[in-house]
N, C-alpha and C positions, 0 to 999 in steps of 0.2 A: 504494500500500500504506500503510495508518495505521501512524502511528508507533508503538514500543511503548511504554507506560508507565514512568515510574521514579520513584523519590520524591525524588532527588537525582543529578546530574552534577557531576566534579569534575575541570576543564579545569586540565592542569598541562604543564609544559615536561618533567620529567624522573617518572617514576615505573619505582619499585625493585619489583618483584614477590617477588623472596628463593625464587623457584623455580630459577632457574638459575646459578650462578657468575658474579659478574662480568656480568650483563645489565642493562642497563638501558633500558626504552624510551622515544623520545625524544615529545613533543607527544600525548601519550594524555590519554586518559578513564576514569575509574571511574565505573561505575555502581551504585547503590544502589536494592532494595527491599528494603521488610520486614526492613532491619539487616541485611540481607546485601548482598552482590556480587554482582552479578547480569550484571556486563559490564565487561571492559577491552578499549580497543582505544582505535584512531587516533581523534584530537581530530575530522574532519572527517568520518568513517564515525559514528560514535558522533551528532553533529547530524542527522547523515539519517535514522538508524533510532529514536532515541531522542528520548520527550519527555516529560522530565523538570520537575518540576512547582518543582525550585529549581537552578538552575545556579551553580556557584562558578568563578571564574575565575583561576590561582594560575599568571601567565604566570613568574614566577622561582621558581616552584619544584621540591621534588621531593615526591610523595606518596610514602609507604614504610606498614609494619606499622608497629601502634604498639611500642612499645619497652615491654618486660616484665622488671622488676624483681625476681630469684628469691629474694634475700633480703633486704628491706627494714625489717627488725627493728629496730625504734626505742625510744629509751630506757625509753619507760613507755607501755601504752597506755590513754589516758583521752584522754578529748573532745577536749582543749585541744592535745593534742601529734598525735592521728591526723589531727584535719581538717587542720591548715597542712600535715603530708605528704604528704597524696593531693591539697591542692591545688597544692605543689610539685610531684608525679609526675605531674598532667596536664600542668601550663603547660612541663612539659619535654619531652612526649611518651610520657610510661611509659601505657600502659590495662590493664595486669595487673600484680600484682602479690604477693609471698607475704609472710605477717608471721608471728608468731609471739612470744609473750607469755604473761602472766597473763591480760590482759583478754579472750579475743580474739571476746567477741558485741561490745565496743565496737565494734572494729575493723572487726566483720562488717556490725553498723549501718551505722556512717560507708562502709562503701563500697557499700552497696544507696542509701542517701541520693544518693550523688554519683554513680552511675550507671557507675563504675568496678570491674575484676572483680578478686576477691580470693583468694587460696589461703588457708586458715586453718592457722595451727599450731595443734594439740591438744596441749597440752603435758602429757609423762608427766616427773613427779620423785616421789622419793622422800621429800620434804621438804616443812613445811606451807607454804605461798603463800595469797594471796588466792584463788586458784583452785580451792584443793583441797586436804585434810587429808591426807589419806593415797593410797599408791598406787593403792589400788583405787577411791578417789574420783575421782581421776586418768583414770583408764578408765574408768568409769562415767560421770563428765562427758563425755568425749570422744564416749564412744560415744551420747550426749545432742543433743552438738551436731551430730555426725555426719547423726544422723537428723533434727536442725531442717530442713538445708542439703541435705539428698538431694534430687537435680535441681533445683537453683535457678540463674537464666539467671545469675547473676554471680559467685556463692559457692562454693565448695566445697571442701573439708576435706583434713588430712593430720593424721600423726601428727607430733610436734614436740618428741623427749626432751632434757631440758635436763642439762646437768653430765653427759655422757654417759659421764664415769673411774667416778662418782658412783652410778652405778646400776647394783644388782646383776644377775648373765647373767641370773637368775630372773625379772627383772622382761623384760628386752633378749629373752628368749626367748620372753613370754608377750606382747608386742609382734611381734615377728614372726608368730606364728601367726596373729595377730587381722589384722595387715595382709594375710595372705594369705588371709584365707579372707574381706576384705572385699575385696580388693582395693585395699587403702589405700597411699597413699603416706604417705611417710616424710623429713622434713626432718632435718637433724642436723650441728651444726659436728663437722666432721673436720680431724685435724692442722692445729689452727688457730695453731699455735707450737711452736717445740722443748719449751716447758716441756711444754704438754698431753701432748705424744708422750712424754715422762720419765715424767711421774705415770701414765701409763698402763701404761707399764714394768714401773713400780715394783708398782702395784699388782696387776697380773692378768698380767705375766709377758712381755707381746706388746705390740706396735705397735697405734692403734687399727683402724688398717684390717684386721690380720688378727686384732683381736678380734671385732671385726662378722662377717667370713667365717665362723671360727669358730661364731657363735651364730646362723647362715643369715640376717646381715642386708644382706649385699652384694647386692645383685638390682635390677635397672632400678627398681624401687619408689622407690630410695633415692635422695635430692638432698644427695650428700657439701658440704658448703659450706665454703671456702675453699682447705682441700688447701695451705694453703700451705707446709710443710715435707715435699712428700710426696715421698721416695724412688724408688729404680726398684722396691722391691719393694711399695710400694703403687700405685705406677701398673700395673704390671702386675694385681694385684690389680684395679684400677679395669676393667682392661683386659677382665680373665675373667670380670668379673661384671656389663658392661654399667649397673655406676653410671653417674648423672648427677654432673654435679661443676659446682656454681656458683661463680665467681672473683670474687671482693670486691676486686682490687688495691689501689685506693686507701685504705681501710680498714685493708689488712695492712699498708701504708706509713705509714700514722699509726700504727697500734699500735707497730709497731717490729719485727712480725714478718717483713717485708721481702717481694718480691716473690714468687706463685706460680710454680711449673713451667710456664709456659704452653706454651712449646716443647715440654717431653718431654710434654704430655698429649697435644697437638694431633700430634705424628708418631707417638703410639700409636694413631692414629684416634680419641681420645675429644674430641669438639666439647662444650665450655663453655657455659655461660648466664653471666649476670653478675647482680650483686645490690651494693647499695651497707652493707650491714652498719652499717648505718646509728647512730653515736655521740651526734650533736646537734654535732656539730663540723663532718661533711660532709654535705652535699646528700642528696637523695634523688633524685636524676638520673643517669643513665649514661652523659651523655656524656663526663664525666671517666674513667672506666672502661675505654671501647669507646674512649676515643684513644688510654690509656696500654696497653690490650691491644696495639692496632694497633704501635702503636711500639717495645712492647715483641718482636712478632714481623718487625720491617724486615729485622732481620738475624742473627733465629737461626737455630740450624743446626736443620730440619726432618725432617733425614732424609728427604729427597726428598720429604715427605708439599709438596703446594700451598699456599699463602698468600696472601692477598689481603686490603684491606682490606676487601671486602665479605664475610670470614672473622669481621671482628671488629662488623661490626654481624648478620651471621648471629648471633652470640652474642649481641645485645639483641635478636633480634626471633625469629626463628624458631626458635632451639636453646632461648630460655626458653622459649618456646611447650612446646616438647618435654618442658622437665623439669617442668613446671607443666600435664603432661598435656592442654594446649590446642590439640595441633599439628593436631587432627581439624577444628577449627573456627578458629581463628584462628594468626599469625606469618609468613604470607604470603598476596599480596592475588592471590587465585584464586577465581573464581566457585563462591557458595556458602557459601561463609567468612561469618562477621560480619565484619560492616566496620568493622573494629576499626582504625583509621587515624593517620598521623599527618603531616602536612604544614609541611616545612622551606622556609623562603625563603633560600637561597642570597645570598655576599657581591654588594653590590651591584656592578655590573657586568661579571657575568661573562659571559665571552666566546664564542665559537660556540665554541670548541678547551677549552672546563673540562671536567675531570674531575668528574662531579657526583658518583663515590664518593668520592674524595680530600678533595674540599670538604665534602662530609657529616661522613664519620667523622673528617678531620681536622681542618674547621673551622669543624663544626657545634657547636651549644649551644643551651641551654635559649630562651636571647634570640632564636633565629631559629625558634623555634618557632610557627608563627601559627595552626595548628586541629589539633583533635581530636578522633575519633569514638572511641564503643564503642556494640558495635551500631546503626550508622546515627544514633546520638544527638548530637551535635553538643557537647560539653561543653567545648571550646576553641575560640573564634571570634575571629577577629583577635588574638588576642592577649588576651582579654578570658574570665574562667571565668563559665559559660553556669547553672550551675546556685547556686551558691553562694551568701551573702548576705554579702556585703562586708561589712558591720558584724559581723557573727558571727564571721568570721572574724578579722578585725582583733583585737576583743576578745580571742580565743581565743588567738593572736597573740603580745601584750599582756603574757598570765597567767602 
C-alpha cells in the first residue's frame, strides 16, 4: 500500500493533545497538510503509513497547542513597540493573541506580516484619541475595520471599550445591540482594582459586573479581563451569564492590585484564559502566568471542583482558544485543526519516571522553547525567528 502524503512529521517523546485531563501520549507523531493536522498517532505507525516530505525529530521533547495570549495590551501601538512583542510571543510559544489600542490596523499589519493570529480590539471611548473624534467615529471606524478583517485566515475583530466607569449606558447599550446583531465579541477590563469597583459605585450606583448585567452586556460574547477584586456576587454573576474571564496575575501583582479569585472562579465551573496585560515592565509570555496560576491552585480549597496542572496550561492553550473564539479551529492538537503548535525541550536529563506536565507548567519557559507553527508555517525553528529581519528588528528594538 503507498504511503500517504504529508507536508510535515513531527517525531516527539511526549505530546499534550488538551483533549482529555491529565493525558499525555508518550513517542507520537503529528502530522501536517495544508496547515492543518491531518494525523497523531504512534512514532512507529505514523513511519509506515506516512510520507512526509520534511520530518523533524524532537526526541526530549513535548509538542503541545500553541499558547494564546487573551490580553496582551501593550503600552502604545506603533511599529517599534508591536514587532519586539509578537516576536517575544513567538520565541515563547504564544501563536494567538488579543491586543487592543488606539492603533490597532498597526497591530493588524504586524501580525499578517509575521504570520501570527490576532484578535483586534475596536476600541469605543467617549473621548478624542488618535483613533477617533467622537463616539460615533468610534463605531463607524470599528464597524470599518470590522469589514476590512471579515474572514481573514489570521485577523479578526472584537469590540474593545476603554475607561469603561467612563462611558455612558447610552453608548454601553448601543454597543450591545451592535454586538449582537453582529455577533461580535466584546473585550473589556473588569474589576480590575478596589478603586475601579469604588468609582463605579460612586458613579452609576452598582458594582461593574452588575452594571454590564444590567445594560445586557454579560453574555458568552464578553472576555471580562482581570476580575481581580471580584466578589461572590460577581462570580456568581460571571456564573449566570457564561462570561469569559481572562487572569493577568502577574500584572495584578505589579500593579498592587494583588492576586485574582482563581479558586472561587474555577469551583464555580468558570475555566480562565490568561493574558499578560502587558506594562513594558513584564514579558509578553505566559509562562510566568500559567506557573503562578498552577501554584496558586496547589492548595486551594476547590470545593470539590478537580485540579491539575494541566488545568493551568488548559488556561494558555485551549480555554484562550475559547475566549478568543478559536476553539473550532485551533487550542488542541486534533485532526483538522490548524497546526497551530508549539514545541518544548524539557530539562536536560530527564528520566523515564518525569512528569512531563509538572516539568512543562512548572519548569517550563520561554528558553526551552525551540519551534513554532501557525498554520503549518514554521515561524520558530530551533530556537531561531523564521520570518523576521534581525536588523529590523534590532533597530526597532533600539528606539
Amino acid at each position: 500500500m503507498p504511503l500517504v502524503p504529508a507536508d510535515l512529521r513531527i517525531d516527539v517523546r511526549w505530546l499534550v493533545p488538551m483533549t482529555v485531563r491529565d493525558v499525555v501520549l508518550e513517542q507520537h507523531s503529528l502530522l501536517v497538510r495544508d496547515g492543518r493536522i491531518l494525523d497523531v498517532m504512534p512514532t512507529q505507525l505514523a513511519a509506515d503509513k506516512y510520507a512526509a516530505s520534511v520530518t523533524l525529530h524532537r526526541p526530549g521533547h513535548v509538542l503541545m497547542p500553541g499558547m494564546i495570549n487573551c490580553n496582551a495590551r501593550g503600552p502604545q501601538n506603533t511599529q517599534s513597540s508591536v514587532l519586539p512583542a509578537i516576536a517575544q510571543m513567538l520565541e515563547s510559544g504564544v501563536t494567538s493573541f488579543a491586543d487592543r489600542y488606539f492603533s490597532p490596523s498597526v497591530t493588524a499589519q504586524a501580525a499578517q506580516d509575521q504570520g501570527i493570529r490576532v484578535l483586534i480590539g475596536m476600541p469605543v471611548a467617549e473621548v478624542a484619541t488618535p483613533w477617533a473624534a467622537s463616539t460615533a467615529e468610534y463605531f463607524s471606524r470599528a464597524l470599518a475595520l470590522r469589514d476590512e478583517y471579515r474572514g481573514h485566515p489570521l485577523v479578526s475583530t472584537a469590540f474593545a471599550p476603554l475607561a469603561a466607569n467612563h462611558l455612558q449606558d447610552a453608548t454601553f447599550s448601543k454597543l450591545a445591540t451592535l454586538a449582537d446583531e453582529l455577533d461580535a465579541g466584546i473585550t473589556l477590563e473588569v474589576n480590575t482594582n478596589v478603586s475601579q469597583v469604588r468609582e463605579c459605585e460612586r458613579l452609576h450606583g452598582v458594582r461593574p459586573m452588575q452594571r454590564l448585567w444590567n445594560l445586557g452586556l454579560l453574555t458568552p460574547a464578553l472576555n471580562a479581563v482581570h476580575m481581580t477584586v471580584a466578589g461572590s456576587e460577581d462570580i456568581a454573576l460571571a456564573q449566570r451569564s457564561g462570561v469569559a474571564i481572562t487572569l493577568c496575575p502577574q500584572m495584578d501583582l505589579l500593579s498592587g492590585s494583588g492576586l485574582p479569585p482563581a479558586a472561587a472562579l474555577l469551583a464555580a465551573g468558570i475555566r480562565p484564559g490568561l493574558g499578560t496585560a502587558n506594562s513594558g515592565l513584564l514579558s509578553f509570555d505566559l509562562w510566568g502566568d500559567m506557573k503562578l496560576l498552577a501554584l496558586m491552585m496547589q492548595s486551594a480549597d476547590l470545593g470539590g471542583a478537580a485540579w491539575s496542572v494541566w488545568d493551568a496550561l488548559a488556561a494558555a492553550t485551549s480555554g484562550g482558544a475559547a475566549i478568543l473564539g478559536l476553539d473550532a479551529e485551533a487550542g488542541t492538537l486534533q485532526v483538522g485543526k490548524w497546526a497551530d503548535l508549539c514545541c518544548v525541550e524539557l530539562a536536560a536529563g530527564a528520566g523515564p519516571r518525569i512528569d512531563p506536565l509538572h516539568s512543562l507548567v512548572l519548569g517550563g519557559g520561554r528558553e526551552r522553547v525551540t519551534d513554532v507553527w501557525v498554520a503549518g508555517r514554521h515561524l520558530l525553528s530551533q530556537r531561531e525567528l523564521t520570518r523576521f529581519d534581525s536588523s529590523v528588528l534590532a533597530s526597532e528594538v533600539a528606539q
